[in-house]
C-alpha positions in Angstrom: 129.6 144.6 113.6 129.7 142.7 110.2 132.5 142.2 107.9 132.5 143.9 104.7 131.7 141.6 101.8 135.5 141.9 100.5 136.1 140.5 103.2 133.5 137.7 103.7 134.7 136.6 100.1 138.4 136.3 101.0 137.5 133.8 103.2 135.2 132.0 101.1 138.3 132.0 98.8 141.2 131.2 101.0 138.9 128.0 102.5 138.5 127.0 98.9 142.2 127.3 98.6 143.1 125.3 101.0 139.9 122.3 100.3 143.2 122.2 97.3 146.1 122.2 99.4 148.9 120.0 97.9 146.7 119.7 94.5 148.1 121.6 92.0 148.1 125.4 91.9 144.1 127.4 91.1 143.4 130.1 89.3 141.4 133.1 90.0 139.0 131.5 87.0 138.2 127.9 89.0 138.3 129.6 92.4 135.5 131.9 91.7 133.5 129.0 89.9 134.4 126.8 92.4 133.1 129.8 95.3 130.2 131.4 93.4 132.4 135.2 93.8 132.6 137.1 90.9 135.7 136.2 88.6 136.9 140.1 88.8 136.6 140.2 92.7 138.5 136.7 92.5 141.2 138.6 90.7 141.4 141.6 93.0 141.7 139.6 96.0 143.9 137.1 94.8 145.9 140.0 94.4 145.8 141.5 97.7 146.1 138.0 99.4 149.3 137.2 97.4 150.5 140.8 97.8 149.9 140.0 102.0 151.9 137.1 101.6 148.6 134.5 102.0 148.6 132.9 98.5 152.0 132.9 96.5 151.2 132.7 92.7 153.3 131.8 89.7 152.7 132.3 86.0 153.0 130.1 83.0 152.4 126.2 82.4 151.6 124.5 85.8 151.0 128.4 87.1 148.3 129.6 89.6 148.1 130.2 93.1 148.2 128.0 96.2 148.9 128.9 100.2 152.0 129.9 101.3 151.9 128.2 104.1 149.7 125.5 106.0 145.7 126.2 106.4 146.4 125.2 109.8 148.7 128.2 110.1 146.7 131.0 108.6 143.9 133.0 110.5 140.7 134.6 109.9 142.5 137.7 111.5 145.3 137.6 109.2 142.8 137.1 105.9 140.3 139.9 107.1 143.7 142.3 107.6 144.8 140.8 104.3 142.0 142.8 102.7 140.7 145.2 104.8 143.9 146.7 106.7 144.3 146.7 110.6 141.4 145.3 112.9 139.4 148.4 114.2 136.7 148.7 115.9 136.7 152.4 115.6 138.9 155.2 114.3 140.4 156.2 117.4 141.9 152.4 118.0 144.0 152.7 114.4 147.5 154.2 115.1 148.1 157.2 114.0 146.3 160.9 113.5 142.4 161.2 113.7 139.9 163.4 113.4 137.1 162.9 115.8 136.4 165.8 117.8 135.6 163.5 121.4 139.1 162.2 121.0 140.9 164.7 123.3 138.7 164.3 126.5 137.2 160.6 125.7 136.9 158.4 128.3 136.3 155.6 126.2 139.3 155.3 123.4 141.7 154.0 126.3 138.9 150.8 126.6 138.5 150.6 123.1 141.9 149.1 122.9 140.8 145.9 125.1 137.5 145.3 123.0 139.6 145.6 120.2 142.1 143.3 121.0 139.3 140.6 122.0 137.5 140.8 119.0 141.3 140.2 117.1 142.2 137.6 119.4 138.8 135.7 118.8 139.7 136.3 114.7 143.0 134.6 115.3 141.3 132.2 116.7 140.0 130.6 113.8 142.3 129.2 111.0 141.3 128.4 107.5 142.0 124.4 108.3 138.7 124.9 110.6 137.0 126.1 107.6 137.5 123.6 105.8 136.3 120.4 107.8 132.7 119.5 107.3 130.3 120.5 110.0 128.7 117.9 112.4 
């Protein structure tokens, strides 16, 4: 299991994000300069992690975007759903219809729901302050 590179690169961003906390605000610009992402996949998930309620933004003189709240508060679980929707390890553990043929007589799905919910709980885990101290 690997997360997607939209995903990878949220993270990358929000850690860089937060290296600024209480500095004044970033733009997508310095944030993919600073991370090496490409400036439009900068803007498209500065987007979807202000629209998630992650990074609050502001336009005009002094604009940009910052955290919304603490690093210490915010979770790799909460950036990767930011970006990539509910954590899933397959189909059948997302709510609603699906389409898989096994579904009706799988032994399985009623499991998946456990694995799932360890792999979250590992996620949410890990906050975006961790991220950011330097490794031993």
């Amino acid at each position: 299991m690997r997360l997607s590179s939209f995903a990878d690169y949220a993270v990358v961003l929000m850690s860089a994000a937060a290296r600024h906390c209480g500095a004044a605000r970033m733009n997508a610009t310095t944030l993919a300069a600073e991370t090496g992402i490409p400036l439009p996949t900068a803007q498209k998930l500065v987007s979807r992690l202000s629209a998630a309620g992650l990074l609050e933004s502001s336009r005009g003189t002094g604009g940009g975007v910052r955290l919304s709240r603490p690093p210490a508060t915010i979770t790799l679980a909460d950036v990767v759903e930011a970006v990539e929707g509910p954590i899933a390890m397959t189909a059948c553990s997302e709510q609603g219809a699906h389409d898989c043929l096994l579904e009706q007589d799988c032994r399985v799905r009623p499991h998946m729901n456990m694995a799932n919910n360890a792999i979250r709980k590992a996620l949410a885990g890990v906050t975006i302050a961790s991220l950011t101290r330097e490794m031993a």
